[in-house]
MARRO-957396 format. One record per atom (N, C-alpha, C, O): residue number from 0; residue in one letter; chain; atom name; x, y, z. Coordinates in steps of 0.2 Angstrom, whole numbers. Layout:
# MARRO-957396
nuvo:marke:mifi:lummi:X:Y:Z
NUM:A:A:CA:X:Y:Z
...
This chain:
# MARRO-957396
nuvo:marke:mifi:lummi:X:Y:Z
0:X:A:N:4:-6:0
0:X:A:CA:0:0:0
0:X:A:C:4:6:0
0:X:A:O:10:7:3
1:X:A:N:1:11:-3
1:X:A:CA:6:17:-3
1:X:A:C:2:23:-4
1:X:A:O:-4:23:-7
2:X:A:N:4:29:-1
2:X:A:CA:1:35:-1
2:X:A:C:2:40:-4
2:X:A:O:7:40:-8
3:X:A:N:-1:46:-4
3:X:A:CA:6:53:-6
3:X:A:C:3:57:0
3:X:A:O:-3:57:1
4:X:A:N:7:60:5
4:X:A:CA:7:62:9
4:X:A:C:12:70:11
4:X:A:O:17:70:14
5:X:A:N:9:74:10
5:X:A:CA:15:81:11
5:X:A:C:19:81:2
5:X:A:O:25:82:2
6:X:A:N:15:79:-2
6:X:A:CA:21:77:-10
6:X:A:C:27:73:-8
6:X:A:O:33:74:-9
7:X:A:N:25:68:-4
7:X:A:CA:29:65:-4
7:X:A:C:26:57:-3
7:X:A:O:21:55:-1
8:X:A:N:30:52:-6
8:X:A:CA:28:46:-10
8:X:A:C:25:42:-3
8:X:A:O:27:47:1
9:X:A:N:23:37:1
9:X:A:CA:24:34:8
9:X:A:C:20:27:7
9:X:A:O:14:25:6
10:X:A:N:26:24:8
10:X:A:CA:26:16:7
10:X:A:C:24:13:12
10:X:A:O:24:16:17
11:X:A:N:19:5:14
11:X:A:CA:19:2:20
11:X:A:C:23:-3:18
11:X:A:O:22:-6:12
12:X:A:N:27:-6:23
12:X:A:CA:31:-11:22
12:X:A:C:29:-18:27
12:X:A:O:26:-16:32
13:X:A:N:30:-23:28
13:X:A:CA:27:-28:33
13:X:A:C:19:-27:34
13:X:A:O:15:-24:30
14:X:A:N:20:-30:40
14:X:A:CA:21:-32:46
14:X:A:C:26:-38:47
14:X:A:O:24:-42:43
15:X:A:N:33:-40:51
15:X:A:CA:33:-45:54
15:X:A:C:30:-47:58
15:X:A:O:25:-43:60
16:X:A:N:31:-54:61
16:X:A:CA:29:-55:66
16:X:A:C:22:-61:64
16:X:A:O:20:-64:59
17:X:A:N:17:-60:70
17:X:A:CA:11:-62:70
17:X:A:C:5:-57:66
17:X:A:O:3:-52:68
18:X:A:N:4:-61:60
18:X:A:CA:-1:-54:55
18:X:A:C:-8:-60:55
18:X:A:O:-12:-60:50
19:X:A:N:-9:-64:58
19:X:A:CA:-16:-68:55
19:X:A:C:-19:-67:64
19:X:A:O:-25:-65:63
20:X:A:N:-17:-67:70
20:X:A:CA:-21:-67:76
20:X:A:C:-24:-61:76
20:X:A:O:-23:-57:71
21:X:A:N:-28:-61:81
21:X:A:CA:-34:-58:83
21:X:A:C:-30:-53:88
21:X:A:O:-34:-50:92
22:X:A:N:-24:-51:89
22:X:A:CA:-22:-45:89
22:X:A:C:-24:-38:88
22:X:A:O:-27:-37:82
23:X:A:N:-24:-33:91
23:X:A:CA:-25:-26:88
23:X:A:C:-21:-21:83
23:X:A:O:-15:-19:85
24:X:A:N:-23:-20:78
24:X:A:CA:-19:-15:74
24:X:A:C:-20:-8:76
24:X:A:O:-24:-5:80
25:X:A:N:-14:-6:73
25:X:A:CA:-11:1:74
25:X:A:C:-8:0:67
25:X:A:O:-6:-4:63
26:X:A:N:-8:10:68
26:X:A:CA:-8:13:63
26:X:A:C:-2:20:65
26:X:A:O:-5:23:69
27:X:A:N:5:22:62
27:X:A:CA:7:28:65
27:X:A:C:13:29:60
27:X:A:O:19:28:59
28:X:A:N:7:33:54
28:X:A:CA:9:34:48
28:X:A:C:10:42:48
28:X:A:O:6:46:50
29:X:A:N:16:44:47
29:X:A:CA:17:52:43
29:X:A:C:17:56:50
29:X:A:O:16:62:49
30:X:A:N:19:55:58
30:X:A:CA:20:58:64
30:X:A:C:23:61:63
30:X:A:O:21:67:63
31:X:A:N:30:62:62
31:X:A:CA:36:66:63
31:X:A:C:39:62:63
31:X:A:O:38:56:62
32:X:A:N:46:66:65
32:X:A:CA:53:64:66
32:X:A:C:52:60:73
32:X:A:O:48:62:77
33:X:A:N:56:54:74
33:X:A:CA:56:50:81
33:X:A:C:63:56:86
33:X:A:O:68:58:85
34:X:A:N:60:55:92
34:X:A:CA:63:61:96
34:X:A:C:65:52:102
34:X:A:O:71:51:102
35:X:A:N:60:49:104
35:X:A:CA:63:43:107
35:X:A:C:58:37:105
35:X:A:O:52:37:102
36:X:A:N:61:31:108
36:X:A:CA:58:25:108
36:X:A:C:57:22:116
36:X:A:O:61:21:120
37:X:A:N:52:22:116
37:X:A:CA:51:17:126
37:X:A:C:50:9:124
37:X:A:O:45:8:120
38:X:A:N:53:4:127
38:X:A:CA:51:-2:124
38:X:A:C:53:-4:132
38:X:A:O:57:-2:136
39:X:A:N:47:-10:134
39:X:A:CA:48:-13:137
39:X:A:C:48:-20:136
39:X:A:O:44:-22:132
40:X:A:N:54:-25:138
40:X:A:CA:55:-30:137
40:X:A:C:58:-36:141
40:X:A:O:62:-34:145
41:X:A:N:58:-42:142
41:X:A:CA:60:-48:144
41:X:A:C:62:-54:139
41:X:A:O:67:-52:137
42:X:A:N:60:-57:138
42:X:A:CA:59:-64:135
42:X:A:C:58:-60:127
42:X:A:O:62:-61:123
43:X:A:N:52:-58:127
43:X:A:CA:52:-54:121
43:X:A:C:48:-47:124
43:X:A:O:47:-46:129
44:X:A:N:48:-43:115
44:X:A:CA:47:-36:117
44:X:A:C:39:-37:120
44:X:A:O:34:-40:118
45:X:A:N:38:-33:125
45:X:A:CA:32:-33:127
45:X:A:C:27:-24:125
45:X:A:O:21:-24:124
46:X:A:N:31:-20:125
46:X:A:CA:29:-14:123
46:X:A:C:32:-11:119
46:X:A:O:38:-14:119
47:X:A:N:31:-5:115
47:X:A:CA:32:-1:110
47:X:A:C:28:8:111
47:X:A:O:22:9:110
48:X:A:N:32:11:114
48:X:A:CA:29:17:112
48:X:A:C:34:24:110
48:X:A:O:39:24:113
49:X:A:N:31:29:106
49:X:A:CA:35:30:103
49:X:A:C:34:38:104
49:X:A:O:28:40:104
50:X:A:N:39:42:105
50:X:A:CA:36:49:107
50:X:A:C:40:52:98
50:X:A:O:46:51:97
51:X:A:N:35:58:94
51:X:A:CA:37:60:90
51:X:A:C:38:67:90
51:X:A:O:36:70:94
52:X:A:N:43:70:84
52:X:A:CA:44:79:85
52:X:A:C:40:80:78
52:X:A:O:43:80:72
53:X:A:N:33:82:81
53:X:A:CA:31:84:76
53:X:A:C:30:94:75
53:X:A:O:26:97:79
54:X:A:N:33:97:72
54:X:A:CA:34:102:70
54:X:A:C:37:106:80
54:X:A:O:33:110:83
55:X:A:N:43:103:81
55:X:A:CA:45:107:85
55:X:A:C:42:105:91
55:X:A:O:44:108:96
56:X:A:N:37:100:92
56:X:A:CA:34:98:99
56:X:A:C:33:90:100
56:X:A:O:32:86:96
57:X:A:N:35:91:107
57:X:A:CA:34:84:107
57:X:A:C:27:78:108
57:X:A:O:23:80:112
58:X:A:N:26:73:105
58:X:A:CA:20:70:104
58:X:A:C:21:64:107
58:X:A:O:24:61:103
59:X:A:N:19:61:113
59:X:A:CA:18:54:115
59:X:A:C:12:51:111
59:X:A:O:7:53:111
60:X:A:N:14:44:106
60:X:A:CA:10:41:105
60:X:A:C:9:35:107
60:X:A:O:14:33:109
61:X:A:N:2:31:107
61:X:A:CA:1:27:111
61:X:A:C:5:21:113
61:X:A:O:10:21:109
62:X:A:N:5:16:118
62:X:A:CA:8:12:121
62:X:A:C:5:7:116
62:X:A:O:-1:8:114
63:X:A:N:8:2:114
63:X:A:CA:8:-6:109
63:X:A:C:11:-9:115
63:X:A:O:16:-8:118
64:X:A:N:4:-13:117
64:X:A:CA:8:-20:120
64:X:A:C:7:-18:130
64:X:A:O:5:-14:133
65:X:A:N:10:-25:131
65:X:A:CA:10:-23:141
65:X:A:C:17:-21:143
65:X:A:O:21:-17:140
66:X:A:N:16:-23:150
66:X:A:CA:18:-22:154
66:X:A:C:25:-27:153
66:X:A:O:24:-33:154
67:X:A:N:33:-25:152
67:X:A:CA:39:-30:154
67:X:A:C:45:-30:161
67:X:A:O:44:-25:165
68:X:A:N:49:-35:161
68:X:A:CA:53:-33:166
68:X:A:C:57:-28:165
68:X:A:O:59:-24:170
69:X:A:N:59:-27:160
69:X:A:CA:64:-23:161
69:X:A:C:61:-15:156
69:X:A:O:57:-16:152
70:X:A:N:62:-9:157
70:X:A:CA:61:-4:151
70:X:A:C:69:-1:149
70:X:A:O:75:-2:152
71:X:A:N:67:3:142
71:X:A:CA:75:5:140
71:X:A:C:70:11:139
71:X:A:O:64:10:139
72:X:A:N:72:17:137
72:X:A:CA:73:23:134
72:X:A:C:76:26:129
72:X:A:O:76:32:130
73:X:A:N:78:25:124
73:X:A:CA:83:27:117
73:X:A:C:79:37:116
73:X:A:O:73:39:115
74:X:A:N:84:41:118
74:X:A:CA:81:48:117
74:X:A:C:87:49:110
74:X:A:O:93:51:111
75:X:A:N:85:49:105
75:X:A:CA:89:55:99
75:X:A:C:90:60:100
75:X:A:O:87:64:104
76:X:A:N:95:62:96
76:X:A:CA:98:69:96
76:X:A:C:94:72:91
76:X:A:O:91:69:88
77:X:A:N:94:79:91
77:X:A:CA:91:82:85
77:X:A:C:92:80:79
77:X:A:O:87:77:75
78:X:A:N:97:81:77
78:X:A:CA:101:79:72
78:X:A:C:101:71:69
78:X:A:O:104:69:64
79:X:A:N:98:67:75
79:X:A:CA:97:58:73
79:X:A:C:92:56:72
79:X:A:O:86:58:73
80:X:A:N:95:50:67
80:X:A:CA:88:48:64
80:X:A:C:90:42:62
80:X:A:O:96:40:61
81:X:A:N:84:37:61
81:X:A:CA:84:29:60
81:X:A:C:86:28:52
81:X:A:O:86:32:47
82:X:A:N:90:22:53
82:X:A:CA:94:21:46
82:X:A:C:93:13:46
82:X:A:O:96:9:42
83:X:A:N:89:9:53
83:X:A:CA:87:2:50
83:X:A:C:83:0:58
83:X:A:O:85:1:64
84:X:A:N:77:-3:56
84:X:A:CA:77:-8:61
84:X:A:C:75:-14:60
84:X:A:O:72:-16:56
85:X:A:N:78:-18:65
85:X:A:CA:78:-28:65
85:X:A:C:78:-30:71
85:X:A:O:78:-27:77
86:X:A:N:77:-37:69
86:X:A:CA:73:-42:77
86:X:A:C:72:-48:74
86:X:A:O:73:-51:69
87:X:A:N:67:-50:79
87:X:A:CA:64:-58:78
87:X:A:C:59:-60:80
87:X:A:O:58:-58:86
88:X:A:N:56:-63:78
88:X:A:CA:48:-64:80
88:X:A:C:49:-72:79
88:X:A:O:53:-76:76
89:X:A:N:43:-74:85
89:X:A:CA:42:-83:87
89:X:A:C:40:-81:93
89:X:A:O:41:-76:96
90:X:A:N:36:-87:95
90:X:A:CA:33:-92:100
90:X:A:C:38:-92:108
90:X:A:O:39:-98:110
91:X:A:N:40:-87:112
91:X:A:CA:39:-87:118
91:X:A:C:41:-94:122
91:X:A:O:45:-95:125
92:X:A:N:36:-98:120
92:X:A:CA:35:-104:123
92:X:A:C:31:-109:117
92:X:A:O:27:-106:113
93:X:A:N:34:-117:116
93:X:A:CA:34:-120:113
93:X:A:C:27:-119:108
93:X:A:O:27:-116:102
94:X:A:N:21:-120:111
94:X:A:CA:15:-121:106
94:X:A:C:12:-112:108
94:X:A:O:7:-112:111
95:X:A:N:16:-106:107
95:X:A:CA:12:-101:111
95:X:A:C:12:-95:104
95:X:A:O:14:-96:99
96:X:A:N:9:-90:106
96:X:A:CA:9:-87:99
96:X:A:C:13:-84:97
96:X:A:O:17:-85:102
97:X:A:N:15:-81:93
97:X:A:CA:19:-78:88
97:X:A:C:19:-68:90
97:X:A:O:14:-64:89
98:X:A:N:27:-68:93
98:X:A:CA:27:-61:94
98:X:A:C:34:-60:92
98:X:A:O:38:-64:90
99:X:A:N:35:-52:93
99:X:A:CA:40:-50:92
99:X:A:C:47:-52:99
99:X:A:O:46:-50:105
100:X:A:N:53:-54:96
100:X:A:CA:56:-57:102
100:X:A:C:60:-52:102
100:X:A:O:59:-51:108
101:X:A:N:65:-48:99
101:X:A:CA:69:-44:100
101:X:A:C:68:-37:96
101:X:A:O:65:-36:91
102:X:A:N:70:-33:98
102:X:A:CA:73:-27:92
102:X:A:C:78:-23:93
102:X:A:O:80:-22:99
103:X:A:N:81:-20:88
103:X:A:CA:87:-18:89
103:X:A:C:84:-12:83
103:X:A:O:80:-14:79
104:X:A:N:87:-5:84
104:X:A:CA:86:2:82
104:X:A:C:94:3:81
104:X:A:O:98:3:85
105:X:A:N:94:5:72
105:X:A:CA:99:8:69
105:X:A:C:99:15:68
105:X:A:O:93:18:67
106:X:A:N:104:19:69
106:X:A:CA:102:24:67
106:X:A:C:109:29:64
106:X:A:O:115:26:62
107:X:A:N:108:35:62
107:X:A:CA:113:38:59
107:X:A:C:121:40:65
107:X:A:O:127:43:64
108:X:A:N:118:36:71
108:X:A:CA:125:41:77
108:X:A:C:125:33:79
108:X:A:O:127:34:85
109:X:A:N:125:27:78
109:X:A:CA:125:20:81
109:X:A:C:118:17:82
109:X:A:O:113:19:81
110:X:A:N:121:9:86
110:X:A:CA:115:4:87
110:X:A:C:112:5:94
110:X:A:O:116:7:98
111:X:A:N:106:5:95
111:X:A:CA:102:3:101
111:X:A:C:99:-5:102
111:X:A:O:96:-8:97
112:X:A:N:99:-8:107
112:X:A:CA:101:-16:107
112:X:A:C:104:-19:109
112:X:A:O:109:-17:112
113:X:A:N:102:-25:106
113:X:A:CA:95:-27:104
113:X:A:C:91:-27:113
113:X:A:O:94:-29:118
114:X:A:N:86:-26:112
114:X:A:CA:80:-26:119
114:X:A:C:76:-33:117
114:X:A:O:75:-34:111
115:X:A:N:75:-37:122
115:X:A:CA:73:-45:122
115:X:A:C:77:-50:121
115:X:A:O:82:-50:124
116:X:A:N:75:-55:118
116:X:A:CA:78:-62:118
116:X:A:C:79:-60:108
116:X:A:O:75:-57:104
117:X:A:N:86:-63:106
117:X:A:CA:87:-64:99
117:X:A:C:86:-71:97
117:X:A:O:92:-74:97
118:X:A:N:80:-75:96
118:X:A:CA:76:-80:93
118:X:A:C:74:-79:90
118:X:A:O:72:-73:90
119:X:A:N:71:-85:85
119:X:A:CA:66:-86:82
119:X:A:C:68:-83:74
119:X:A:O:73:-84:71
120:X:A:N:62:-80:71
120:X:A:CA:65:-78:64
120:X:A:C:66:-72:64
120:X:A:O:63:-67:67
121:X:A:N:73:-72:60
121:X:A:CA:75:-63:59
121:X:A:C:72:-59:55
121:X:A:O:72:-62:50
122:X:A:N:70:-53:55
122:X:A:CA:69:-48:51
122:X:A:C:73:-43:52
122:X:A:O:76:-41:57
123:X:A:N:73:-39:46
123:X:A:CA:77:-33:45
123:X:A:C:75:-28:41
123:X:A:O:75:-29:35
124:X:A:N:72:-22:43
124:X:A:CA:72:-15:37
124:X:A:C:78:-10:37
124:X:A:O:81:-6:40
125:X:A:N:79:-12:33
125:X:A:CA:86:-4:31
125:X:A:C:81:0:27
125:X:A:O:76:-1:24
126:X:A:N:86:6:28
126:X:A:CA:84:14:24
126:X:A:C:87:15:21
126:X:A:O:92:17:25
127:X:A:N:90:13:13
127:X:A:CA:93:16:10
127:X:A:C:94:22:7
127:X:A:O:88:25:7
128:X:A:N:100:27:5
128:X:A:CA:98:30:0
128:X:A:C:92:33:-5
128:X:A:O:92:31:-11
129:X:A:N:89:37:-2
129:X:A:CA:81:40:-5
129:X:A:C:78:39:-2
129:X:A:O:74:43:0
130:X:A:N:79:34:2
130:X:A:CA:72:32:8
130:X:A:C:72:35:15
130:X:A:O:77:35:18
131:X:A:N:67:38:17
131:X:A:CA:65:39:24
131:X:A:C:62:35:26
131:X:A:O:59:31:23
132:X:A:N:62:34:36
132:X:A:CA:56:32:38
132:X:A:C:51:37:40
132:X:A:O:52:43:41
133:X:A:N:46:32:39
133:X:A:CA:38:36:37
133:X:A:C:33:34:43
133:X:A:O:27:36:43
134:X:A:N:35:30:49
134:X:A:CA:31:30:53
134:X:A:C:31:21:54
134:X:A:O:33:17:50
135:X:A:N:27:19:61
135:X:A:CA:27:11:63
135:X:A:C:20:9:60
135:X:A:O:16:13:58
136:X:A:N:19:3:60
136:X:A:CA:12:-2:59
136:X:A:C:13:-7:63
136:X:A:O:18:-9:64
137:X:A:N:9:-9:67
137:X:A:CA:9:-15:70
137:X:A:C:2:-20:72
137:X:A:O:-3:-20:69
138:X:A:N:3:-24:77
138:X:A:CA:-1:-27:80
138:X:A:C:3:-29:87
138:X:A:O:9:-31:88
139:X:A:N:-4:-27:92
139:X:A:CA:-1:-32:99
139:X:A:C:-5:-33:102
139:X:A:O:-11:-32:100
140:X:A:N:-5:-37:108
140:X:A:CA:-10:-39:113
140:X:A:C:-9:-35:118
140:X:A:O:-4:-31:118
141:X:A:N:-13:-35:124
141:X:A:CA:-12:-33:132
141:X:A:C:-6:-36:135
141:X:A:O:-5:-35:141
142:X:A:N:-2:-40:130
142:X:A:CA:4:-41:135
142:X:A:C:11:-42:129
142:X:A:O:16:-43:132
143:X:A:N:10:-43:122
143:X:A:CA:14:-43:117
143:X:A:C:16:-38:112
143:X:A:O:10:-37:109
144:X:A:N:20:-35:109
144:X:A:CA:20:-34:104
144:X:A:C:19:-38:98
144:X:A:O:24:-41:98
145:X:A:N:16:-40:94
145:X:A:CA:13:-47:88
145:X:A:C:17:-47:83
145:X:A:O:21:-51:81
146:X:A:N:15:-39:81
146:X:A:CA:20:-38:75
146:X:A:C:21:-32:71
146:X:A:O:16:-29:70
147:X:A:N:27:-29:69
147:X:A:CA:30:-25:70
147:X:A:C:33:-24:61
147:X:A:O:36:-27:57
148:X:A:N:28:-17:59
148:X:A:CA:32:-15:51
148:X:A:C:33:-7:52
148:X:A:O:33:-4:58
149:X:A:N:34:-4:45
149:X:A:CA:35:3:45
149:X:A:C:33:4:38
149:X:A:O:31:0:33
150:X:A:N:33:12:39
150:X:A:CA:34:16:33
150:X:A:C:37:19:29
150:X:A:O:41:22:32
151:X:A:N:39:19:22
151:X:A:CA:45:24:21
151:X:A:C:43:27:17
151:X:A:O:38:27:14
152:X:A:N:48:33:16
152:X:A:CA:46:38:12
152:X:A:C:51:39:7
152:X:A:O:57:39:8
153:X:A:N:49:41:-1
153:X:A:CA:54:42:-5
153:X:A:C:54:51:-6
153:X:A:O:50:55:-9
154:X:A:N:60:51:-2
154:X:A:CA:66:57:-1
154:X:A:C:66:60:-7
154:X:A:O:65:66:-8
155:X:A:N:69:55:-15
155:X:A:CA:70:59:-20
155:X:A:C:63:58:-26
155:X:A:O:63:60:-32
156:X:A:N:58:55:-24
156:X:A:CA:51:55:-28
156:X:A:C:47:61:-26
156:X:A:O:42:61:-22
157:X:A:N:48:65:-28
157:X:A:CA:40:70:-25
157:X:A:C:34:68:-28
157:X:A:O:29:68:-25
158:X:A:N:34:66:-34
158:X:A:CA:27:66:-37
158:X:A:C:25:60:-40
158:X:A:O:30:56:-40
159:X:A:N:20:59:-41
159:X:A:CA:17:53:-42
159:X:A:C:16:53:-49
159:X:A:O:15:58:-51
160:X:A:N:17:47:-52
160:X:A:CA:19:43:-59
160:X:A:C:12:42:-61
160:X:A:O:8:40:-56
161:X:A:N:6:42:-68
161:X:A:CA:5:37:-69
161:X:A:C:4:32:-72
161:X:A:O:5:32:-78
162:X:A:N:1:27:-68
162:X:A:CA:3:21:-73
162:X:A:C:2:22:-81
162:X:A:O:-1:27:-84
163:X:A:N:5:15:-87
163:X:A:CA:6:17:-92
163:X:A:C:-1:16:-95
163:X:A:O:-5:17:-91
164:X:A:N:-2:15:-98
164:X:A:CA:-10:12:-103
164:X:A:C:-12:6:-103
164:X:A:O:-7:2:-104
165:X:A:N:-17:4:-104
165:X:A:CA:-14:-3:-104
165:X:A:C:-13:-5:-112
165:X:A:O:-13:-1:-116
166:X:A:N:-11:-10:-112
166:X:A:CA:-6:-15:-118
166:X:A:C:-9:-16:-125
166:X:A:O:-4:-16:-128
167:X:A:N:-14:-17:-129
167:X:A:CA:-17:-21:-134
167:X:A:C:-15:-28:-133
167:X:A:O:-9:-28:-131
168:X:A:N:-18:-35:-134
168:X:A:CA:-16:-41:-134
168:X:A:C:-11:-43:-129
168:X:A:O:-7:-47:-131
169:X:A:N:-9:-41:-124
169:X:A:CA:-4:-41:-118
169:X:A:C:-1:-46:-117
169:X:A:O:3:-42:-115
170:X:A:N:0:-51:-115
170:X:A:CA:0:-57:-113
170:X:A:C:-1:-55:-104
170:X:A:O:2:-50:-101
171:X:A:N:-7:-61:-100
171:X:A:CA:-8:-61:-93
171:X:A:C:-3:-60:-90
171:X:A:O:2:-64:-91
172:X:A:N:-2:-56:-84
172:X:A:CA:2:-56:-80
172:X:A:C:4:-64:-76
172:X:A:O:0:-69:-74
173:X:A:N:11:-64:-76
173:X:A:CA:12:-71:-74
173:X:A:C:14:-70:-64
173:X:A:O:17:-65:-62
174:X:A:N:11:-75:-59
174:X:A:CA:15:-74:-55
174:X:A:C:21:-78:-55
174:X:A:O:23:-82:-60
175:X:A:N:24:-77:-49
175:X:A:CA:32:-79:-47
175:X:A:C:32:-81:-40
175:X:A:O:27:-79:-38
176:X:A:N:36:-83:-38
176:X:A:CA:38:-84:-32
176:X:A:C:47:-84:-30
176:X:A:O:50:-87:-35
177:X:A:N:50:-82:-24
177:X:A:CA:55:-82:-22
177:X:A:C:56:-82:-17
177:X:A:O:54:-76:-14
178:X:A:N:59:-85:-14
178:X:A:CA:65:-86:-7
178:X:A:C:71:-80:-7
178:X:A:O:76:-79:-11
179:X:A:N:69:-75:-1
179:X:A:CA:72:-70:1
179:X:A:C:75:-71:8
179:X:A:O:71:-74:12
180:X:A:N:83:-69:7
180:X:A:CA:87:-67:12
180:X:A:C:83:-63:17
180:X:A:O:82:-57:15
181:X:A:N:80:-66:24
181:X:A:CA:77:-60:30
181:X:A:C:78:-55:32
181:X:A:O:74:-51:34
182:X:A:N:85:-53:32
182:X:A:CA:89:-47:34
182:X:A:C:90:-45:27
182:X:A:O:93:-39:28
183:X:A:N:89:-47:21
183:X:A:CA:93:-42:17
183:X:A:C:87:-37:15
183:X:A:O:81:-39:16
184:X:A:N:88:-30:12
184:X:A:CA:85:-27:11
184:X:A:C:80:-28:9
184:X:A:O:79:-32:4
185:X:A:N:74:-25:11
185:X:A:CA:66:-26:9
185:X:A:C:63:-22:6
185:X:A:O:57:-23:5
186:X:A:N:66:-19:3
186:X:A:CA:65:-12:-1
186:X:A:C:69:-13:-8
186:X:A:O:69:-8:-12
């Protein structure tokens, strides 16, 4: 799915994690610049919340997920900004659902992390060149983070394309299928 928001392009990417449960979605598309990250975590990550700088002020936005043993804080500098985030998602406990087990936040001045348990399946977003982040998506429960995507934004696209016409006599689209590297870029 994608947007134009402010002329500028904005992508959704994922969810990791758990996306078929009965978990709650969230939505935290086009906020601002991230000023900090609060996660609380054990075992796996149990919360997420994210305070944004939106034009100069700060904005708490909601708490994803419960209560953990441990909490961190990550506060950015003005000048910092996210350039990848990664983790792993699985099962807590043998037959148990599917949450997010780690994360670690990349960013333009170093790493934060990883917060939780590193099991289970890895995932990775990086920000390449042109790309910005454009905001989180997820799912969690009252006591999990589920599952964990983003936004991004294309830096060097301002306007939107459109599509070509269609074909005369075209041949149908075919599908494909492929096995992707988790951690290599998703973009």
């Amino acid at each position: 799915m994608s947007n134009i928001v402010n002329e500028e392009i904005v992508v959704k990417v994922g969810p990791r994690g758990d996306v078929v449960s009965r978990s709650v979605e969230w939505d935290e598309s086009s906020y601002g610049n991230v000023k900090q990250i609060l996660v609380t975590h054990g075992n796996a990550i149990n919360s997420i919340q994210i305070i944004y700088d939106i034009n100069g002020t700060a904005a708490l936005a909601h708490r994803h997920g419960g209560d953990g043993d441990y909490f961190d804080c990550i506060s950015f500098e003005p000048w910092e900004y996210l350039t990848s985030i990664s983790g792993h998602y699985g099962p807590v406990e043998q037959r148990g659902a599917v949450v997010i087990r780690s994360l670690k936040f990349g960013t333009n001045r170093t790493n934060y992390g990883p917060f939780g348990r590193e099991e289970g399946t890895p995932f990775c977003f990086n920000f390449h060149s042109g790309l910005d982040f454009g905001g989180f998506h997820g799912r969690s429960t009252g006591s999990h983070l589920s599952a964990l995507g983003i936004y991004v934004k294309s830096i060097s696209l301002k306007h939107h394309f459109k599509p070509d016409p269609p074909q005369r006599h075209a041949a149908p689209p075919r599908l494909f299928s492929a096995s992707v590297d988790p951690c290599a870029c998703v973009l």
